[in-house]
C-alpha positions in Angstrom: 0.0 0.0 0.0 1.1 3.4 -1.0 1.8 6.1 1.5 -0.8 9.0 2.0 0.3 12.6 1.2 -0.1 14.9 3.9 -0.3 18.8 4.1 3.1 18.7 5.4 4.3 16.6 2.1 3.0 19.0 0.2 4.1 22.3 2.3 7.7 20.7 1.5 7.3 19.7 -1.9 6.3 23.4 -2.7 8.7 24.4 -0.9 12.1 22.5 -2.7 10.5 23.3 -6.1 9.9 27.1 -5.6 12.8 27.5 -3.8 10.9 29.3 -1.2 11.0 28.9 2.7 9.2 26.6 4.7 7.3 29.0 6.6 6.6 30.6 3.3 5.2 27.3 1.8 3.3 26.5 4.7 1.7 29.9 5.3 0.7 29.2 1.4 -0.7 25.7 1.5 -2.8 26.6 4.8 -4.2 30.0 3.1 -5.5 28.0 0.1 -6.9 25.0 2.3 -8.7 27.9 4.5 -10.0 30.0 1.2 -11.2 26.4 0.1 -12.9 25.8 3.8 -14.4 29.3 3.3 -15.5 28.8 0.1 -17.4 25.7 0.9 -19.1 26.9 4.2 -20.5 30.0 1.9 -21.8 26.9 0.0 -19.6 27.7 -3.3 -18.3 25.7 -5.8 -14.7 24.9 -5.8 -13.3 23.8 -9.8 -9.7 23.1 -10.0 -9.5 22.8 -13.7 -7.6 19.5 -15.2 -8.2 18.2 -11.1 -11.9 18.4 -10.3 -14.8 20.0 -8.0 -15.7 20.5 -4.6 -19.0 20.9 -3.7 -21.6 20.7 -0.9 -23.9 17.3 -1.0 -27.4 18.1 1.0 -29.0 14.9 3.0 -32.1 14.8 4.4 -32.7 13.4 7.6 -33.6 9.9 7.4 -34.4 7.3 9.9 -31.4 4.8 10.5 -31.0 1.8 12.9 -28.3 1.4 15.5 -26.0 -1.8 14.6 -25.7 -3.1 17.9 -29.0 -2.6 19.1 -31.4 -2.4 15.9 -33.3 0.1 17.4 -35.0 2.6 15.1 -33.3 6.0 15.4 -33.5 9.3 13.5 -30.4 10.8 11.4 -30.4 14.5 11.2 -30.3 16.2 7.8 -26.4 17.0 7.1 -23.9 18.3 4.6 -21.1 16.5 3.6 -18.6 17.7 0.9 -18.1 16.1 -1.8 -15.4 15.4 -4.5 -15.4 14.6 -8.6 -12.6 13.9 -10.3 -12.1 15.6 -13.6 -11.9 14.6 -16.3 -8.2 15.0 -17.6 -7.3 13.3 -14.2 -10.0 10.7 -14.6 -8.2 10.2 -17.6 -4.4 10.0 -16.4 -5.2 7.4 -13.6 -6.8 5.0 -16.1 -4.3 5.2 -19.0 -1.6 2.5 -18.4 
């Protein structure tokens, strides 16, 4: 199993290839992860051309059953985000 890329990975990675500071990078990675949080919570759209979307999936409360117990129990309505791959990356991971 590959290894996960983390926000730290990534802070580096921009980093060595910009030939910028650390703090620089990192200060960078978390402003565009917090416009992207913002963006979301306003209920926006997020396209990342050649990547994907980010959007906002709406579920309405539904009635659910415990898996221990099976006792009948209502799931509030909640929004989750949500993520589709584009199509040029849709594209990459499935040419071999």
């Amino acid at each position: 199993m590959k290894k996960s890329i983390t926000k730290s990975d990534l802070t580096k990675k921009l980093a060595q290839k910009s030939n910028i500071t650390y703090v620089k990078a990192d200060l960078i990675v978390n402003s565009i992860c917090q416009k992207m949080t913002e963006s979301l919570l306003q209920g926006r759209r997020i396209e990342i051309r050649g990547f994907g979307s980010f959007i906002i999936k709406h579920y309405k409360a539904y009635q659910g059953r415990n898996p221990r117990t099976g006792e009948l129990i209502q799931i509030a309505e909640k929004k989750l985000p949500f993520f589709k791959v584009g199509k040029e990356l849709r594209n990459k991971l499935n040419t071999d």
